[in-house]
N, C-alpha and C positions, 0 to 999 in steps of 0.2 A: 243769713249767709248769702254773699253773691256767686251765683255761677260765671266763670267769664263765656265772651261769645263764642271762644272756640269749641267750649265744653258742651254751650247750648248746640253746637254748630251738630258736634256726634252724635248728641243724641237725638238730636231732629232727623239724623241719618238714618239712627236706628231705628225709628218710626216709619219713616217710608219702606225701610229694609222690611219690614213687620210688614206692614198694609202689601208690598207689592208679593211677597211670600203669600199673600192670600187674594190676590185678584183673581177675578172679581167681586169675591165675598166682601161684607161690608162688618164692621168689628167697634163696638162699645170703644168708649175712652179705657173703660175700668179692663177690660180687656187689653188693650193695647197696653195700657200701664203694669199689668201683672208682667206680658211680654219680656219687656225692655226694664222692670223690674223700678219702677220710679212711681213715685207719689202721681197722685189719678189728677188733681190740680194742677202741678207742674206740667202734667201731661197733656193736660187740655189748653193751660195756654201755648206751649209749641205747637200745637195741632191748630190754635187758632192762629197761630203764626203763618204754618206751612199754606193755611187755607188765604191769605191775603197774599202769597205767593203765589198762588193757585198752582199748588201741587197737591194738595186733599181739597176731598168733598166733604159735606155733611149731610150725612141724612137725617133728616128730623121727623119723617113719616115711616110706618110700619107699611107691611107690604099690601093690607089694606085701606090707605091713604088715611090712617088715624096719627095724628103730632101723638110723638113721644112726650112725656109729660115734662121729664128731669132729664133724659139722656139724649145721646146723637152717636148716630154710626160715624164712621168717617171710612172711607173709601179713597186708593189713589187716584188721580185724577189722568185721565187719558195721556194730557202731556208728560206727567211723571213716569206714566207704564210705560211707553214709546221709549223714553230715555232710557230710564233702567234698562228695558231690554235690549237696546243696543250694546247696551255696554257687557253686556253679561258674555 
């Protein structure tokens, strides 16, 4: 089944809504998915959407610089905070 782009358009919304409700904590996909209540998959690729928009980060290191093997944080991205918090 296709989602149209307006639908991806909300819940990409609801992803940042999620991330910026927790800056500057950094948050699993599977996390963000349980969130916004959507498949971890679908999750990941608008997250890798938002991230060539450069409104999310990814983190791919733990806080002792060791690569995560399978997973990645993702974080807003300074520009996206800025926004949001204007608008709020």
């Amino acid at each position: 089944m296709k989602i149209s782009q307006e639908k991806r358009d909300k819940i990409s919304e609801q992803i940042l809504a999620c991330l910026y409700h927790n800056f500057p904590k950094t948050r699993f996909t599977a996390e963000i998915a349980r969130d916004i209540a959507r498949d971890e998959e679908f999750t990941r690729t608008l997250l890798e959407e938002l991230h060539a928009k450069n409104l999310v980060i990814p983190i791919k290191k733990n806080s002792k610089g060791i690569l995560f093997s399978r997973r990645v944080k993702w974080r807003l991205s300074n520009k996206a905070y800025d926004a949001y918090k204007s608008a709020v």
